[in-house]
C-alpha positions in Angstrom: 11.4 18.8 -30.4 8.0 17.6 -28.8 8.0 16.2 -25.6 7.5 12.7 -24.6 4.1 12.3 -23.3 3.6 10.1 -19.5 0.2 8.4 -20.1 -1.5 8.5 -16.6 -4.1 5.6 -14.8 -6.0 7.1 -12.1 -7.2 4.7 -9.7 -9.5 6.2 -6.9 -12.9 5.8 -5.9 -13.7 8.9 -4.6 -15.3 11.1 -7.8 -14.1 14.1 -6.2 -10.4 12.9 -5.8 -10.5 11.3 -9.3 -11.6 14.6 -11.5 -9.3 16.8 -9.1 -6.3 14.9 -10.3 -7.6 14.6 -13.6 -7.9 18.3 -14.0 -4.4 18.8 -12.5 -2.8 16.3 -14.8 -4.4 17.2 -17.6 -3.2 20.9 -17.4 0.8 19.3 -17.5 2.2 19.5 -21.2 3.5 16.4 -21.3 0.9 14.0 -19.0 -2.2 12.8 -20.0 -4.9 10.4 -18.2 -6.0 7.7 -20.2 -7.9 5.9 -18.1 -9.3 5.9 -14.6 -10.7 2.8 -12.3 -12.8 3.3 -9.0 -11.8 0.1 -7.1 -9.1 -2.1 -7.1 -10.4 -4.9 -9.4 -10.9 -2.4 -12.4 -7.1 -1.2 -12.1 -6.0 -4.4 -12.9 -8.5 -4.4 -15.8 -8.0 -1.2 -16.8 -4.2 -1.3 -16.8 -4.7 -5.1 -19.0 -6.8 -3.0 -21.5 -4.7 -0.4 -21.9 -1.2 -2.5 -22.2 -3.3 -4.1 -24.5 -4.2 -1.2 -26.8 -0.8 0.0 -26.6 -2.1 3.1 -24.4 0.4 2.7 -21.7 0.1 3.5 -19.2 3.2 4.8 -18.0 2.6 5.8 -14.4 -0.8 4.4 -12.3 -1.7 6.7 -9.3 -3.3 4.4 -7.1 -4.8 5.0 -3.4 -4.3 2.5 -1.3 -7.7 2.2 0.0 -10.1 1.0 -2.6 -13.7 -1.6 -2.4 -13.2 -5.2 -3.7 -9.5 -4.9 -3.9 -7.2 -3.4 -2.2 -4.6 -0.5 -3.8 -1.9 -2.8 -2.5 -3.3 -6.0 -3.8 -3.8 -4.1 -6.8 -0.6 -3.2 -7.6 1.0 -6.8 -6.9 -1.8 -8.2 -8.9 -0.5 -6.1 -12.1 3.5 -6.0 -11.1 2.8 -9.5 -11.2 1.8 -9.4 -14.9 3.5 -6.5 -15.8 6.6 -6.4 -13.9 8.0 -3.0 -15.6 4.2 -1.0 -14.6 5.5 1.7 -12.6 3.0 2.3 -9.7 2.5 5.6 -7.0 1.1 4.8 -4.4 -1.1 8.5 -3.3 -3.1 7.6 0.4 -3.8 10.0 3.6 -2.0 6.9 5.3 2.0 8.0 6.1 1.9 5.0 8.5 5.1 2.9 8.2 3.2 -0.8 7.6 1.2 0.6 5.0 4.6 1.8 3.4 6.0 -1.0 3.6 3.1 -3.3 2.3 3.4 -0.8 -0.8 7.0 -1.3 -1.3 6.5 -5.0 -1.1 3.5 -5.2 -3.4 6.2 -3.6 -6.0 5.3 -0.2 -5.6 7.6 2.5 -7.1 6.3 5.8 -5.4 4.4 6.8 -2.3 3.2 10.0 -1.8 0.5 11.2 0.5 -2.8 13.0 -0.9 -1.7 16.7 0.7 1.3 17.2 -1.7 0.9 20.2 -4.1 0.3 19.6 -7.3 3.2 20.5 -8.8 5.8 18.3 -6.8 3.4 15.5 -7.9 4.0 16.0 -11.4 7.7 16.1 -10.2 7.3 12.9 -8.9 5.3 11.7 -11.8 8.2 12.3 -13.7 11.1 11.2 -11.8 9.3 7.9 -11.6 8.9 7.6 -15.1 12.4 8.3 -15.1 12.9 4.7 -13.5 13.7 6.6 -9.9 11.6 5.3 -7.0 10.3 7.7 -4.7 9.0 8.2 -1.2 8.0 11.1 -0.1 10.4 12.9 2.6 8.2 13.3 5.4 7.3 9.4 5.1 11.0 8.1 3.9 12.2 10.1 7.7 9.8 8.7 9.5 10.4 5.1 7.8 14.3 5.4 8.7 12.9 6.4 12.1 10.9 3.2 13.1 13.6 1.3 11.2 16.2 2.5 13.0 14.3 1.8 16.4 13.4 -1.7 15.3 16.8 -2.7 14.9 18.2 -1.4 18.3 15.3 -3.0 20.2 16.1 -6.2 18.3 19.7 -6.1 19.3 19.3 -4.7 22.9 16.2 -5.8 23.7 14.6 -9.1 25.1 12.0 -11.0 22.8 8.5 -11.3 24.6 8.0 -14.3 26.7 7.1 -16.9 25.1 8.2 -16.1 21.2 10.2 -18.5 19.8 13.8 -17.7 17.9 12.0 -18.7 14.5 9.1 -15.7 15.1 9.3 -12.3 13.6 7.6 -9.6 15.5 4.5 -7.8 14.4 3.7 -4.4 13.2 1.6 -1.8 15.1 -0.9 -2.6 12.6 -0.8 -6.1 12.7 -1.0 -5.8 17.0 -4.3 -3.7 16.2 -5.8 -6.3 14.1 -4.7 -8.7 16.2 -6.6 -7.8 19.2 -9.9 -7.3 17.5 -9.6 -10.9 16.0 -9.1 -12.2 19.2 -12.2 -10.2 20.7 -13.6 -12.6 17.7 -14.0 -9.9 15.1 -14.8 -11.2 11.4 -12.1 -9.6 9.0 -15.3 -6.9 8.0 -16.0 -6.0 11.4 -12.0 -5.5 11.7 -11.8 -3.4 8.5 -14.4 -1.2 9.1 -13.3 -0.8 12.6 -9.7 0.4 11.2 -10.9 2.0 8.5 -8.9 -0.7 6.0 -10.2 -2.5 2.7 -11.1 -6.2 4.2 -8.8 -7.9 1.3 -6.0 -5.7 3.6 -7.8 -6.9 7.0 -7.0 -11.0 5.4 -3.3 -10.1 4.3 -2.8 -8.9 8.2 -4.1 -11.8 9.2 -2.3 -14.2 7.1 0.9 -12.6 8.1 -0.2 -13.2 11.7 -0.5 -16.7 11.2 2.6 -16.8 9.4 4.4 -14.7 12.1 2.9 -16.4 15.1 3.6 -19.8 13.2 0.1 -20.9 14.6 -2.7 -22.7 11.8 -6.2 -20.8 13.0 -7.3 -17.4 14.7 -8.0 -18.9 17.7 -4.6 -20.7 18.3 -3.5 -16.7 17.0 -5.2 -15.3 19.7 -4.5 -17.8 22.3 -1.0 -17.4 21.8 -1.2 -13.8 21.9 -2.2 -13.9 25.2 1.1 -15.9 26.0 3.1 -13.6 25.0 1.0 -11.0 26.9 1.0 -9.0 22.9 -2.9 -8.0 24.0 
């Protein structure tokens, strides 16, 4: 009885990354890459064509950090139109925002770019399987920050100044945060934090949202009210 074959997309745009895990994959008896895209805009094409031909894919492998679009903005974009893709996220990133901007996009693994190879084919599989994953060095320190988050928001006072209607930012978000308000554009802020600028413009949207203010400036000005830089 022949196996049934997981047709891989390979989204990463460093060439040594890509052919690594292409050479791994390849050597598993019942994967096969099909495809491959270097930046975030031709994952979403690529994963179209291939639906299209009726190539799969089963599982895309995309890192997080890609040019002209994002790995997360990637993967909403084609959850979007292809709400049963089934997505990995693999980054060098275990920090718990970019987690959970994965999980939100629609993200249905995340695993970071040190894992031996063969529990990433484990994981291929069990995600094909229909069983999200995170792996468990991340999904700890997740439950960690979690955990902490939700004691400090029972036990401890807001900041001065936040309103009952504002949700707190991320460490992430604070980061980007204080370079906007030092007037940074969003390239200046993602090459300073090493982030893809369509990521830089989601943080910052959220800080808008989160601050419930209409502008950067009013974003940084009330930032300084509630002494959050």
């Amino acid at each position: 009885m022949s196996q049934t074959l997981i047709r891989l997309l390979l989204c990463e745009d460093q060439t040594l990354m890509r052919q690594g895990l292409r050479t791994i994959l390849d050597l598993e008896p019942d994967m096969e890459v099909v495809g491959e895209a270097t930046n975030g805009e031709e994952a979403v094409s690529r994963y179209h064509e291939l639906r299209q031909a009726g190539l799969g894919p089963d599982i895309v492998l995309m890192d997080i950090q890609m040019p002209r679009m994002s790995g997360v903005e990637a993967t909403a974009a084609i959850i979007n139109a292809y709400p049963d893709a089934r997505i990995i996220m693999l980054t060098t990133f275990d920090y718990d925002d970019y987690v959970l901007e994965a999980i939100k996009a629609g993200a249905a693994g995340y695993v970071l770019k040190d894992l031996p190879a063969e529990e990433l084919a484990v994981t291929i599989r069990r995600v094909a399987q229909g069983e999200p994953f995170i792996q468990p060095s991340i999904a700890s320190k997740l439950l960690i920050e979690f955990g902490r988050g939700s004691k400090g928001g029972r036990n401890q006072p807001r900041p001065p100044g936040s309103g009952s209607g504002e949700e707190e930012l991320s460490a992430r978000e604070i980061e980007v945060l204080r370079l906007l308000a030092q007037g940074a554009s969003n390239r200046e802020i993602a090459q300073q934090l090493c982030l893809a600028e369509g990521t830089v413009k989601n943080h910052v949207s959220n800080i808008l949202s989160k601050l419930q203010v209409a502008n950067r400036t009013q974003a940084a000005s009330k930032a300084r009210e509630r002494k959050l830089i």
